[in-house]
DRENTORGU-855204 format. One record per residue (C-alpha): residue number from 1; chain; x, y, z. Coordinates in steps of 0.05 Angstrom, whole numbers. Example, Ala and Ser with C-alpha at 12.3 -4.5 7.8 and 13.67 -1.06 7.14 Angstrom:
% residues 2
 resi chain   east  north     up
    1     A    246    -90    156
    2     A    273    -21    143
END
This chain:
% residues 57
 resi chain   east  north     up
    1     A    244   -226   -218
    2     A    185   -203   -167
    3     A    133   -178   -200
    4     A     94   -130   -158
    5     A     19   -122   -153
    6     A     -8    -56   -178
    7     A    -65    -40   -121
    8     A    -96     24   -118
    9     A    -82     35    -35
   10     A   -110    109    -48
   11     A   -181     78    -64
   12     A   -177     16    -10
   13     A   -163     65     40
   14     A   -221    121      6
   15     A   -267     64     14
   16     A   -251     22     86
   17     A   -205     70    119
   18     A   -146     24    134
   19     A   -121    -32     88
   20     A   -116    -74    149
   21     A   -198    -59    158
   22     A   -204    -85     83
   23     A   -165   -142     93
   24     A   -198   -169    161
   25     A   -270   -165    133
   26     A   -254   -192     69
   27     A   -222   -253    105
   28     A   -152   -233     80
   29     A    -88   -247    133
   30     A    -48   -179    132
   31     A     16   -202    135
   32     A     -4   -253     70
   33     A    -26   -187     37
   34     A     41   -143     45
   35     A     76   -198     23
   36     A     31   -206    -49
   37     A     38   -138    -55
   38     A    109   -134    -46
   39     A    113   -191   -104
   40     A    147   -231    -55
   41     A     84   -291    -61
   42     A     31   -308    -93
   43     A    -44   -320    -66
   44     A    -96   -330   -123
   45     A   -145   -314    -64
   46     A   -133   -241    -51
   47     A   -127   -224   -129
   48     A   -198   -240   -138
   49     A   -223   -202    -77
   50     A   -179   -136   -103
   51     A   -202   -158   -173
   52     A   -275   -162   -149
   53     A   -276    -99   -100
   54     A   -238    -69   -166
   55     A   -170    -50   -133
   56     A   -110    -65   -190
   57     A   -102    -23   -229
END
């Protein structure tokens, strides 16, 4: 079963403008992050930068 990340997108995007913004000065590859939030993967890495920034819900 794929268990999906909760991220709040409506703050990311309140806060940087574009998710892809957030993810390219946080060091974050895009395509890595649509596929963590899809539940499709796993990176340890981004969940403590959306932890950190205070992105899941």
């Amino acid at each position: 079963m794929k268990q999906k990340l909760n991220i709040d997108t409506a703050k990311i995007l309140d806060d940087w403008g574009t998710v892809k913004r957030f993810c390219k000065k946080n060091g974050i590859n895009i395509n890595t992050y649509r596929v963590v939030k899809a539940g499709n993967g796993k990176s340890k890495k981004i969940e403590n930068i959306l932890k950190e920034h205070g992105y899941l819900k």
